[in-house]
NUDO-178176 format. One record per residue: residue in three letters; x, z, y of N, C-alpha, C in turn. Coordinates in steps of 0.05 Angstrom, whole numbers, plus 5000, padded with zeros to 4 digits. Layout:
REM NUDO-178176
AlaXZYXZYXZY...
REM end
This chain:
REM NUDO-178176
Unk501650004976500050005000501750005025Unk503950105015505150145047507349845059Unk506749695037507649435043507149205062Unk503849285054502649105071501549125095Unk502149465102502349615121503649525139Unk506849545132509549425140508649085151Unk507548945130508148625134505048635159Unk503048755165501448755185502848865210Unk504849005215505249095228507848905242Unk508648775228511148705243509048375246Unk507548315236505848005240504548115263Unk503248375280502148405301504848425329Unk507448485321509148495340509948205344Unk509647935326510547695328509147575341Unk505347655336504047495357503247585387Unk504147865388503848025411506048125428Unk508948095418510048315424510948455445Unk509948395469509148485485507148805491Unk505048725489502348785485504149115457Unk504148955436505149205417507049455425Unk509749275431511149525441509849675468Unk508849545480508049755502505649975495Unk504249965467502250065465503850215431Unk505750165428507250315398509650435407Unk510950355424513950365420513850565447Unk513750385468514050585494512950775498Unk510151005490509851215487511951405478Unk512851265444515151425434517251495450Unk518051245468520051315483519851455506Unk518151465514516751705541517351865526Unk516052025506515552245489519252345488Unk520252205478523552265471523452335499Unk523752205521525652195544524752475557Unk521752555555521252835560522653045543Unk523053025513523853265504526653345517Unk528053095527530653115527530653175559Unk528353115575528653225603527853465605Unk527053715584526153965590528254125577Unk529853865558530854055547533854125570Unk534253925590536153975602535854055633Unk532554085638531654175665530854515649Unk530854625625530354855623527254875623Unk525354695617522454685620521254925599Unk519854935591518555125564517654935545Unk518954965518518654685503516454655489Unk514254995499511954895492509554645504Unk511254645530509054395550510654105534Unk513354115534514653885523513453805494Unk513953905477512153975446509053865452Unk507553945462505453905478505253595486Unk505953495506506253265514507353025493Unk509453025482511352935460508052925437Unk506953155430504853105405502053005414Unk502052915441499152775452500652455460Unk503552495462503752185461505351975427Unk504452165417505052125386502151935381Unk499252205386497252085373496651835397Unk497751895415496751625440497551345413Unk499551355414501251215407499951045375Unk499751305366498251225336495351085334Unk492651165355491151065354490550875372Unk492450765391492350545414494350365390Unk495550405370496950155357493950015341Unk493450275329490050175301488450045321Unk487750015357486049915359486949665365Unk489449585380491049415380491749175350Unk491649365331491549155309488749195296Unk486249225299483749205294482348935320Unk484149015338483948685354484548455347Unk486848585343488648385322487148115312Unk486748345286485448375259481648085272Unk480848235290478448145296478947835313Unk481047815320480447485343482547295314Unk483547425290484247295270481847205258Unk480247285244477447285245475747125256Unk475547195270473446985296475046655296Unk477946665292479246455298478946255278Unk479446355254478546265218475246195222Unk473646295239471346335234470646015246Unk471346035270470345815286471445485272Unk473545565263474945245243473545115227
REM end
């Protein structure tokens, strides 16, 4: 199962990839760039922790709708042929 996981996932960064990384990738990297700015401004790593695990799920359920779009104008596109 987790194959075709993998092979949907990198076929939605080929026809999008734009669009993908900004809605998969760049959260993560916000998320990193915060832990590493509290951890060196002295923040409380419970707000960091905090932030870092709401842009995890950002991240996780803006990809599923992103490839459920995907997934749907693939569809419609087959449909109309």
């Amino acid at each position: 199962m987790a194959l075709p996981d993998i092979q949907r996932f990198t076929e939605l960064f080929h026809e999008s990839p734009i669009e993908s990384s900004l809605v998969s990738i760049a959260p993560l990297l916000l998320a990193l760039g915060q832990l590493g700015n509290s951890y060196v401004n002295d923040v409380s790593p419970a707000i960091a922790v905090g932030f870092t695990v709401a842009m995890v799920v950002f991240a996780v359920v803006a990809t599923g709708h992103h490839a459920a779009a995907h997934r749907l104008r693939t569809l419609e596109s087959t449909r109309t042929q």
